[in-house]
C-alpha positions, 0 to 999 in steps of 0.5 A: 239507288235512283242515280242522276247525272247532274251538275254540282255548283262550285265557284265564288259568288257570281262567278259560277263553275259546275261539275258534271257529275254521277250522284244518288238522286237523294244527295244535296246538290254540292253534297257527296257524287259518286264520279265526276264526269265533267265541268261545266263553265258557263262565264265562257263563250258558247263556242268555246272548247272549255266551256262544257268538257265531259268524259263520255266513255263514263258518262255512257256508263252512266247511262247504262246503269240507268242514270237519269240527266237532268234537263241541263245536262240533257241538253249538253248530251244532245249537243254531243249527239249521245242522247237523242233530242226530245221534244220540248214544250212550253206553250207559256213561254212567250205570254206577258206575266200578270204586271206586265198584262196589268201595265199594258191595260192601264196604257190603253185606258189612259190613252183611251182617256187622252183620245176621248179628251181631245175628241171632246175639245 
């Protein structure tokens, strides 16, 4: 059985709140977990002690068992100092989107157009 340590999402519409918690990785998201190790509350301020509270003594079960976090909750365990920080790439990450790249061209051509207009007068 593949076991994720994931976050489940509970809450009202625009009002998000997630567990944290121990699942088979074939389960849906909300759907049926094994433990719940935590929550996660993300409308709270990131310094604050109720915005992310988990059980670490279970948690370090977990993992030893071979659950595998996700990405988010990765980053909450780097943040405890349970798991160590890996590196993180995405070269793309500050590059313009294709509308974005398809306005800045239009802006240059109409200037090019305004300075050849007046170049003219």
């Amino acid at each position: 059985m593949a076991m994720k340590i994931r976050l489940a999402r509970g809450g009202s519409k625009k009002r998000p709140f997630y567990r944290v918690v121990a699942a088979d990785s074939r389960m849906a998201r909300d759907g049926r977990f094994i433990e719940k190790l935590g929550t996660y509350n993300p409308l709270l301020p990131k310094d604050s002690e109720e915005r992310v509270k988990l059980d670490m003594e279970r948690v370090q079960y977990w993992l030893g068992q071979g659950a595998q976090p996700t990405d988010r909750v990765a980053r909450f365990l780097e943040a405890a100092g349970v798991v160590a920080k890996k590196e993180r790439n995405n070269p793309k990450k500050g590059t313009p989107g294709k509308a974005a790249v398809d306005r800045a061209e239009a802006k240059a051509a109409k200037a090019a157009e305004a300075a050849e207009a007046a170049a003219e007068e």
